[in-house]
Backbone bond lengths (Angstrom), bond angles and torsions (degrees), N, CA, C in turn:
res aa  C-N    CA-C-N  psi(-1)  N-CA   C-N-CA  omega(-1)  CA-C   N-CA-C  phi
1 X - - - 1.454 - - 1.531 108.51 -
2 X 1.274 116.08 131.43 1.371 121.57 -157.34 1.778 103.49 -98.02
3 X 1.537 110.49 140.68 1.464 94.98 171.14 1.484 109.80 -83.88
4 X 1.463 116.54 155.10 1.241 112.58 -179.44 1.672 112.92 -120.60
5 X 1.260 109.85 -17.57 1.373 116.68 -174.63 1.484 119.85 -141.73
6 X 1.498 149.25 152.75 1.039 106.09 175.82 1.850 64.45 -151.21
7 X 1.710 110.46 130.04 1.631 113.98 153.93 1.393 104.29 -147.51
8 X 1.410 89.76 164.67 1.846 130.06 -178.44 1.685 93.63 -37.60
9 X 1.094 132.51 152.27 1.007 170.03 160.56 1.424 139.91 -116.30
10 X 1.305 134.91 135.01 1.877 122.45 168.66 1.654 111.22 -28.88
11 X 1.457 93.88 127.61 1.273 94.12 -168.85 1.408 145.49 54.55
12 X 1.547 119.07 -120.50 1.557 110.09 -177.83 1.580 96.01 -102.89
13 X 1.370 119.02 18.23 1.713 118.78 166.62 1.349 123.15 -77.15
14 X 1.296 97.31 140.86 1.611 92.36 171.35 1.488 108.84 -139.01
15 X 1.483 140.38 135.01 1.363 133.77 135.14 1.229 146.46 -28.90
16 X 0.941 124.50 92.00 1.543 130.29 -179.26 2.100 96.80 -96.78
17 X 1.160 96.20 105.94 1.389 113.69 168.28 1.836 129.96 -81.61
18 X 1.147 126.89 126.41 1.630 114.76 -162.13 1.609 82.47 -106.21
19 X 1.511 101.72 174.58 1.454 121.44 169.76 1.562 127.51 -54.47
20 X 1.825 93.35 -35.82 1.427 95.60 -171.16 1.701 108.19 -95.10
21 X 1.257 104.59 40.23 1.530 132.56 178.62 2.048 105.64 51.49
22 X 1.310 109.59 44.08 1.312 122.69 -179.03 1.400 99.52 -94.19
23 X 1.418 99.01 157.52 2.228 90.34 164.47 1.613 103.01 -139.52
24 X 1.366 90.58 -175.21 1.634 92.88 175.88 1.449 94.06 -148.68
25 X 1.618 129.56 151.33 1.323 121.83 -148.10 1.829 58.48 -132.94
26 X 2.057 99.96 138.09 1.218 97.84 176.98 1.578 120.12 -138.32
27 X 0.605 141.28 144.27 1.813 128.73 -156.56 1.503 93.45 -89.73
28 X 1.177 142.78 127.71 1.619 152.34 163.27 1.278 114.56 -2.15
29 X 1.593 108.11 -65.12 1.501 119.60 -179.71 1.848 118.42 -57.87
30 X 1.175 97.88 -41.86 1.352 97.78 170.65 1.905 113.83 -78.16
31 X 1.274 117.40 -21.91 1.671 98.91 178.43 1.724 102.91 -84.13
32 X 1.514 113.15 -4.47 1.018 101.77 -176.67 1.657 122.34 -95.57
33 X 1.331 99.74 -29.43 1.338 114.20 173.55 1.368 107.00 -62.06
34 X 1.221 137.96 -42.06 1.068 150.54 -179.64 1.450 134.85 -72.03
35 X 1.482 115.61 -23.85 1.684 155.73 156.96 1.385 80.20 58.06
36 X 1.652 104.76 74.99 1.331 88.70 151.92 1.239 111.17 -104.13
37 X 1.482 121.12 166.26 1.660 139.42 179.68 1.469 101.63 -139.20
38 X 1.576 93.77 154.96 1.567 121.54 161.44 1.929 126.47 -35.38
39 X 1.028 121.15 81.71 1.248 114.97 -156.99 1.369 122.82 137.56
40 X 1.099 112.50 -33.94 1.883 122.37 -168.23 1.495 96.87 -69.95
41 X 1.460 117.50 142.43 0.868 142.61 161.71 1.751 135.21 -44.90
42 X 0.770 167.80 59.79 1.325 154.65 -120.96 1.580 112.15 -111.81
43 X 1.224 119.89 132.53 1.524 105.89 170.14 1.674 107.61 -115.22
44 X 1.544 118.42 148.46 1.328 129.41 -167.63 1.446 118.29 -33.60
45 X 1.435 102.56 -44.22 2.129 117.48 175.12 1.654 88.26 -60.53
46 X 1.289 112.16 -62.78 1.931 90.48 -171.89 1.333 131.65 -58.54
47 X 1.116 102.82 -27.94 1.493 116.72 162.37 1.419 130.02 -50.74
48 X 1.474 105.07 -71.27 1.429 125.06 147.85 1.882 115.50 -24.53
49 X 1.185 106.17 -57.84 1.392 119.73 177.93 1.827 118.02 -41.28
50 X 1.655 95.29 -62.93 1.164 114.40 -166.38 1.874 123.05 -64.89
51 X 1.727 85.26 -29.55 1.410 108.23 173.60 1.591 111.92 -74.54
52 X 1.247 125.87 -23.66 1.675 145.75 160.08 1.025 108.92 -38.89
53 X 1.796 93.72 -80.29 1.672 102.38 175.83 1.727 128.56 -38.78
54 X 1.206 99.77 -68.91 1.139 154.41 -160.05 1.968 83.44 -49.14
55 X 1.242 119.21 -48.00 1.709 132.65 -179.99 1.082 114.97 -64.86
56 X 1.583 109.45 -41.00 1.567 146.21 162.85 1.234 126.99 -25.83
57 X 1.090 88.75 -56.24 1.995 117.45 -173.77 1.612 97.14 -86.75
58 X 1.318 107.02 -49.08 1.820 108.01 -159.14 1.805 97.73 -67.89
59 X 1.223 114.50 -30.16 1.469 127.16 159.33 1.359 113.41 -57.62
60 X 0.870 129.01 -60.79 1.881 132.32 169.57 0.943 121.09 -62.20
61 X 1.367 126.90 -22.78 1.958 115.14 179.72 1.620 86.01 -100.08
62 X 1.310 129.33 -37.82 1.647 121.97 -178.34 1.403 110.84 -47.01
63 X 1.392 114.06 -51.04 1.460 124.84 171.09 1.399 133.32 -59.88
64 X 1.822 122.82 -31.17 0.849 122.40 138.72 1.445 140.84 -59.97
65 X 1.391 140.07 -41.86 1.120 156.84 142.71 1.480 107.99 -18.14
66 X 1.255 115.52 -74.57 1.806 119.13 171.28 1.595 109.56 -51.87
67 X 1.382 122.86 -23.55 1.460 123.66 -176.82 1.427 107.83 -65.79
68 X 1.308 87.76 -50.76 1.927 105.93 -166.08 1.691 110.22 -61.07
69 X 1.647 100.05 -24.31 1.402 99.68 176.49 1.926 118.21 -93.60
70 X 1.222 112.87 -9.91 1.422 117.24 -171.27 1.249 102.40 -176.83
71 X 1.721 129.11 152.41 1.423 134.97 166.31 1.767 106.03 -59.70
72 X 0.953 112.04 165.33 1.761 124.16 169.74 1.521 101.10 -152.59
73 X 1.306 101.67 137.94 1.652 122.98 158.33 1.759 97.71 -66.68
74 X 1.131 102.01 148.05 1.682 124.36 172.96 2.035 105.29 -53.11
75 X 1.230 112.94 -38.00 1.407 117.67 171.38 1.089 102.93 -67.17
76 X 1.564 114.42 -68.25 1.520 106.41 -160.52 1.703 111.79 -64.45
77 X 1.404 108.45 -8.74 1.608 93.55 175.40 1.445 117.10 -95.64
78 X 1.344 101.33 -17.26 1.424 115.92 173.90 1.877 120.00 -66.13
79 X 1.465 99.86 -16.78 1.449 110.45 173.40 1.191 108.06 -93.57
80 X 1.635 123.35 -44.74 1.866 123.72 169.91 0.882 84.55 -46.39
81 X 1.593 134.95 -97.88 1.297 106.00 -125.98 1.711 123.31 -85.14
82 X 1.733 118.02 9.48 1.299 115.62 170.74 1.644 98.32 -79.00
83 X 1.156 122.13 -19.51 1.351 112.48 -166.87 1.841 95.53 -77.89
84 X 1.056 121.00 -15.20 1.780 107.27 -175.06 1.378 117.02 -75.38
85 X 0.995 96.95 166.60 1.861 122.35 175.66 1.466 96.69 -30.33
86 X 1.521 117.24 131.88 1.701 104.47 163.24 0.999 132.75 70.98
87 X 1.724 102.27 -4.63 2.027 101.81 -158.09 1.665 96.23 -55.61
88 X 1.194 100.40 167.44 1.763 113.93 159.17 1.400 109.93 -138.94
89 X 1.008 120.56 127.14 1.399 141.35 160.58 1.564 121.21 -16.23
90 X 1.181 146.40 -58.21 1.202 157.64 88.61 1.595 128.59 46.69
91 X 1.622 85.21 -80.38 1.505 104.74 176.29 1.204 125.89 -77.98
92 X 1.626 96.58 -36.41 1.819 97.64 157.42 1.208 123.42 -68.04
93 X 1.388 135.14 -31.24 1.701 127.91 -169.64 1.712 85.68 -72.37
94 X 1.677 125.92 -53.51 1.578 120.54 -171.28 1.578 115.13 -41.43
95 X 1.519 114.80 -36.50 1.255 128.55 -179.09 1.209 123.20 -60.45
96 X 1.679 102.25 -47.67 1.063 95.08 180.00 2.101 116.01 -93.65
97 X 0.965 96.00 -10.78 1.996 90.35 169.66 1.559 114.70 -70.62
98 X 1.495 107.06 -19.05 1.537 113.39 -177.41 1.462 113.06 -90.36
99 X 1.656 128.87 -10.48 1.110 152.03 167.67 1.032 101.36 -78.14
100 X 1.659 129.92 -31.62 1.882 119.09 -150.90 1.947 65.49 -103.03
101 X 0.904 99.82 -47.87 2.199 95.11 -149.42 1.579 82.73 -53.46
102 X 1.250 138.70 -47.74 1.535 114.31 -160.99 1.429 109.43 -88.27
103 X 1.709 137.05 -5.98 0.776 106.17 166.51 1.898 102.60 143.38
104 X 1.722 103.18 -42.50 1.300 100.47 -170.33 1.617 124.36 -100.15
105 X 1.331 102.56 24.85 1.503 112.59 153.12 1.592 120.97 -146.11
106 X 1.777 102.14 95.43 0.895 119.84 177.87 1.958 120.11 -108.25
107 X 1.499 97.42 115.38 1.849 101.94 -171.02 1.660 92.13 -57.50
108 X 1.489 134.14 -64.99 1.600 126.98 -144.33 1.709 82.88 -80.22
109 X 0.825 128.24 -57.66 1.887 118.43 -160.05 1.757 88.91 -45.63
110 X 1.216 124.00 -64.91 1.557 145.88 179.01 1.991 101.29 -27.04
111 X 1.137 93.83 -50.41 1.579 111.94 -176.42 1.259 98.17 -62.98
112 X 1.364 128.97 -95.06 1.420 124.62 171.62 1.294 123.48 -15.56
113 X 0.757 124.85 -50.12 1.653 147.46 -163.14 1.599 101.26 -57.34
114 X 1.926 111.19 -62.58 1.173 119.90 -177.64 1.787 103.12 -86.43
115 X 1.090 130.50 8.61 1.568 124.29 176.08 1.525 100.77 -76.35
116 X 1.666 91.86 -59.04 1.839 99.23 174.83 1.444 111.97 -51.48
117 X 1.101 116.22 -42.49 1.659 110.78 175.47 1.269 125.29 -41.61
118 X 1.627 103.12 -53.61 2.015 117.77 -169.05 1.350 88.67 -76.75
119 X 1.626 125.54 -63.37 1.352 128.11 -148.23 1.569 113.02 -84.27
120 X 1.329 119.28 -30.64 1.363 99.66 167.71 1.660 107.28 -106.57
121 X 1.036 135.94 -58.33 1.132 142.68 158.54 1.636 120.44 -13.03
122 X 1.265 119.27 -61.88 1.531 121.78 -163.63 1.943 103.53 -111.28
123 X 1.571 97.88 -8.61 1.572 93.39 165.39 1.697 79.07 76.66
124 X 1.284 151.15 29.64 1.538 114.20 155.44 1.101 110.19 -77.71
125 X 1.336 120.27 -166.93 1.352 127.47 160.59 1.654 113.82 -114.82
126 X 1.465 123.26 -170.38 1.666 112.20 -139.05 1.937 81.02 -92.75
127 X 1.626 142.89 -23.44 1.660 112.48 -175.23 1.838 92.39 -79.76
128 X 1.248 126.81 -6.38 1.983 111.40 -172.54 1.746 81.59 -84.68
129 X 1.287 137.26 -60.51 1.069 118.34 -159.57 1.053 120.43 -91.45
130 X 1.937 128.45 11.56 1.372 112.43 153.33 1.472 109.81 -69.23
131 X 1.541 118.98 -33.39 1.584 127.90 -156.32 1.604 92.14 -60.61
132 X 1.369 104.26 -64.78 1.439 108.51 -168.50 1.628 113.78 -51.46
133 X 1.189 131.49 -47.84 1.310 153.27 164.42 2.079 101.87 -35.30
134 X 1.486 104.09 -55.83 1.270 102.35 -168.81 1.916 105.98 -80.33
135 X 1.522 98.80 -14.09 1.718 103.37 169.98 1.731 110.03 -37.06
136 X 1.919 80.82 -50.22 1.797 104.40 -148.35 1.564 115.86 -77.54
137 X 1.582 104.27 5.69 1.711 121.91 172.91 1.106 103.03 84.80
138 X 1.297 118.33 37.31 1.826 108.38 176.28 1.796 99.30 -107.31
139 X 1.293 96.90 142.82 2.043 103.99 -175.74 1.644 90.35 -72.01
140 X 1.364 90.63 160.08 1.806 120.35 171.33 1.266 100.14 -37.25
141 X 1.410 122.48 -53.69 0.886 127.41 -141.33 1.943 128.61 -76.84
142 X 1.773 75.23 -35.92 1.538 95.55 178.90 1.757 98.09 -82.58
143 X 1.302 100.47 -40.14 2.080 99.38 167.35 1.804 102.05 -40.38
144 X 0.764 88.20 -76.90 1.766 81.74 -164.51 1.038 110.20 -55.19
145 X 0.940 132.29 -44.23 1.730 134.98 -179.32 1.682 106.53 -49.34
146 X 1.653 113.86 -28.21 1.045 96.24 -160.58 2.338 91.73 -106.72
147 X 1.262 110.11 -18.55 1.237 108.49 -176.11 1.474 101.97 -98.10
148 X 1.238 131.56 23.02 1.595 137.73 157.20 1.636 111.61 -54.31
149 X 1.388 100.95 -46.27 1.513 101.66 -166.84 1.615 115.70 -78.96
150 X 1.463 105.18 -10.19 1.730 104.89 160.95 1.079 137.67 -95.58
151 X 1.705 105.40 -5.06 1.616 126.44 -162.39 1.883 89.02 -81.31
152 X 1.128 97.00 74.67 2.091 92.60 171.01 1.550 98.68 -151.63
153 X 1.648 104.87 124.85 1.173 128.28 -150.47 1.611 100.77 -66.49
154 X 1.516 119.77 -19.79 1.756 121.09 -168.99 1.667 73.15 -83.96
155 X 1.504 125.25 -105.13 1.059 137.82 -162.31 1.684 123.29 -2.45
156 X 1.987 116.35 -39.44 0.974 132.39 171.59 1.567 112.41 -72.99
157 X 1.206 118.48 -18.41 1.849 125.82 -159.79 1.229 91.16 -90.25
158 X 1.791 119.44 -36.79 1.317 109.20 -158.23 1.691 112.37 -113.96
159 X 1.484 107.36 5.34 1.436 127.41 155.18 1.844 111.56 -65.54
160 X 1.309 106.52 -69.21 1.363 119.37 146.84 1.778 127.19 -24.74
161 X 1.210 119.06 -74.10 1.491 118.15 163.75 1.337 117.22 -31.56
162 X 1.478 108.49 -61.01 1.564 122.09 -173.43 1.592 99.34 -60.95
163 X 1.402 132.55 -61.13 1.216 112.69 168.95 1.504 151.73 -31.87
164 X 1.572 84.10 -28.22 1.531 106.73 -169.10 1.228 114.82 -77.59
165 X 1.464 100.36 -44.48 1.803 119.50 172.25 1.177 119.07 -50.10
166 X 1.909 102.25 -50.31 1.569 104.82 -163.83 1.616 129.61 -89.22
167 X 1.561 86.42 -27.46 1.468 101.43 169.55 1.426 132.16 -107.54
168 X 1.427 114.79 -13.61 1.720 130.02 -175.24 1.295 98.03 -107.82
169 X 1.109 120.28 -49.67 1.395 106.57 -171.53 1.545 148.91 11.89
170 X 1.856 98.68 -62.14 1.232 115.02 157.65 1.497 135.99 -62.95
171 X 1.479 116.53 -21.23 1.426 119.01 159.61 1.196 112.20 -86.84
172 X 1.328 133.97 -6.63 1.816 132.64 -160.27 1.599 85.20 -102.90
173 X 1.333 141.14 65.05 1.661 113.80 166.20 1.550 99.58 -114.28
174 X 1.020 131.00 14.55 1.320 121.36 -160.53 1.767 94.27 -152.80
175 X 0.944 125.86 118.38 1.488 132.95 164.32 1.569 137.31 -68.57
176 X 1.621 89.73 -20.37 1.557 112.74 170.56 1.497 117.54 -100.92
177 X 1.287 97.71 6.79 1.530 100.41 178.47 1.588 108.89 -102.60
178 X 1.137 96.17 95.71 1.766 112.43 -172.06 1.252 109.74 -70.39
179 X 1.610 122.30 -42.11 1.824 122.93 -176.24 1.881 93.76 -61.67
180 X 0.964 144.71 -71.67 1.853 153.52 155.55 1.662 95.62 4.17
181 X 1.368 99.32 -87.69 1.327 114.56 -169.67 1.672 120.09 -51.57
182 X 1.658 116.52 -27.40 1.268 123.23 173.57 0.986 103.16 -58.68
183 X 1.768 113.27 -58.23 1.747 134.64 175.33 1.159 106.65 -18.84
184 X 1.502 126.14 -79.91 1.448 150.41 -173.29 1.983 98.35 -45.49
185 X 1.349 99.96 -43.21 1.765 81.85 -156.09 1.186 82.72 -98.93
186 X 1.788 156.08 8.37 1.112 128.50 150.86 1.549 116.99 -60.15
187 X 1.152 101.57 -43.63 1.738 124.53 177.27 1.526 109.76 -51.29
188 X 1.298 106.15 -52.63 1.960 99.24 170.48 1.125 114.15 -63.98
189 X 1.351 125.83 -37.86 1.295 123.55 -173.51 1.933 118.80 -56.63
190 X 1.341 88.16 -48.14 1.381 108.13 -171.50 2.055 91.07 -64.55
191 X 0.763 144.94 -42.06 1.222 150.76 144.73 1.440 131.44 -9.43
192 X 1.385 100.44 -41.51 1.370 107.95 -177.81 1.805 112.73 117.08
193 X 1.300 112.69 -1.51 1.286 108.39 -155.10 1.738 89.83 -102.30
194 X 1.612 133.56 160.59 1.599 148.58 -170.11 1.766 102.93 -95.75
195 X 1.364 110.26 118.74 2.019 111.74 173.25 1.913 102.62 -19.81
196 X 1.390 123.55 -59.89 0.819 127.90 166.30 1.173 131.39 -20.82
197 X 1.148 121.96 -71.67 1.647 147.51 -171.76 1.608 88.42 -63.86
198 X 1.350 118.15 -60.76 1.540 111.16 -164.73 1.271 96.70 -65.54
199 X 1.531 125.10 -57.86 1.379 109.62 -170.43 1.869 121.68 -52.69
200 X 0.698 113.15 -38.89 1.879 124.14 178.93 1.547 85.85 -55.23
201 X 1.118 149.30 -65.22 1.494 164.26 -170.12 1.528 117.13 -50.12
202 X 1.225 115.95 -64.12 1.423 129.23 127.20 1.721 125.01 5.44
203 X 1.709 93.15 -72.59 1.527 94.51 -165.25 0.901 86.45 -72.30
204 X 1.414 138.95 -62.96 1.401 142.05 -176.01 1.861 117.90 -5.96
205 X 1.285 81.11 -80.90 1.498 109.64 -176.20 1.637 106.35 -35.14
206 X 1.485 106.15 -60.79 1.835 110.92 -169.22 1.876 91.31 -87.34
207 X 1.074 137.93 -2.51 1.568 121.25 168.05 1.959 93.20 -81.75
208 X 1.192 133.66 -39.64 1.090 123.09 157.17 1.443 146.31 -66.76
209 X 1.421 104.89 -11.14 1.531 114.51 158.48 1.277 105.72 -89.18
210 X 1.175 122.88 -9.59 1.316 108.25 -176.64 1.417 121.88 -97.89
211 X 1.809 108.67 -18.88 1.811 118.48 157.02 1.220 98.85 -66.22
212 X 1.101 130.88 -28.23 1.844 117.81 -164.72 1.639 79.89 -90.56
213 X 0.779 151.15 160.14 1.491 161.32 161.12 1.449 97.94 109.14
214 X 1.167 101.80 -61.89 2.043 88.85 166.59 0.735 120.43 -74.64
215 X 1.198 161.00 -2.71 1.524 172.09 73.39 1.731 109.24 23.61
216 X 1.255 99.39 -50.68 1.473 121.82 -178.98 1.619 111.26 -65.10
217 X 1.249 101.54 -44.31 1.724 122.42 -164.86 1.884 114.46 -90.04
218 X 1.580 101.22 -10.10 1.271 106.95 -178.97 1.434 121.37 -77.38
């Protein structure tokens, strides 16, 4: 199959046009590696070939591009890019092992990454940011591995405290006010944080409003 045309394209694309008015949309590096020209002959396996590649690449810069804008779990990128135009099966799994071998799709770095997010960042606690974490296609495994380093019972009391101060505050003035206080520990809960954890947090909180008030009164 003969080429008949070959022009510029968006970006580093180009058209390579056949006789039987077919094309092949080709990324630079590959028409170049390949030297093809106007005229050359083509047989169906090269063809076949080029269109391989050619899926290959459009899989690898797709995958980079989404990188550059946000982390991805190996699933969740493995669904972008099957969900695109054309994907092939194939070219996406190649895409993505050549993404993990160089470096820019990593599940445990990825893991860490979003632990700090929920747990220090968004103030959850470690079951809101496994859930969310396990949304994002990361295994159990790399979850825990990566929310190990917050699971410490001081560190959680005083994540908690700080919450309590900065954001509850205004419902916490009264200790006997149980409908308030339900308020508050439905709200942690939904958070990610254990009845436990809030309650220990809790006492905390009103044994310290309650030095500041005597403190106040002295």
């Amino acid at each position: 199959m003969k080429i008949t045309e070959i022009t510029k394209g968006k970006g580093k694309l180009y058209c390579v046009a056949l006789e039987d008015d077919s094309k092949l949309w080709l990324h630079s590096d590959l028409l170049q590696n390949e030297f093809l020209h106007i005229g050359d002959d083509l047989s169906q396996e090269r063809i076949a070939d080029l269109k391989q590649r050619a899926a290959e690449h459009r899989a690898y810069e797709y995958g980079l591009y989404l990188l550059e804008k946000r982390g991805y779990s190996y699933r969740e990128l493995y669904e972008k890019l099957s969900a695109a135009p054309n994907a092939q099966e194939d070219a996406v799994l190649k895409a993505l092992e050549k993404l993990t071998r160089y470096g820019f799709l990593n599940d445990a770095l990825y893991a860490e990454q979003l632990a700090r997010h929920y747990v220090e960042g968004k103030k959850y606690g470690l079951r809101r940011a496994a859930f969310e974490m396990k949304h994002r296609g990361l295994s159990q495994t790399d979850i825990d591995d990566a929310l190990a380093a917050y699971d410490d019972p001081v560190r959680i009391s005083e994540m908690l405290l700080e919450l309590l101060q900065k954001k509850y505050a205004p419902y916490l003035t009264d200790p006997d006010d149980r409908k308030s206080t339900e308020k508050v520990t439905a709200a942690l809960v939904r958070r990610g944080f254990t009845y436990q954890q809030i309650r220990y947090a809790l006492e905390d909180y009103y044994a310290l409003l309650a030095d500041s008030a005597a403190a106040d009164n002295f």
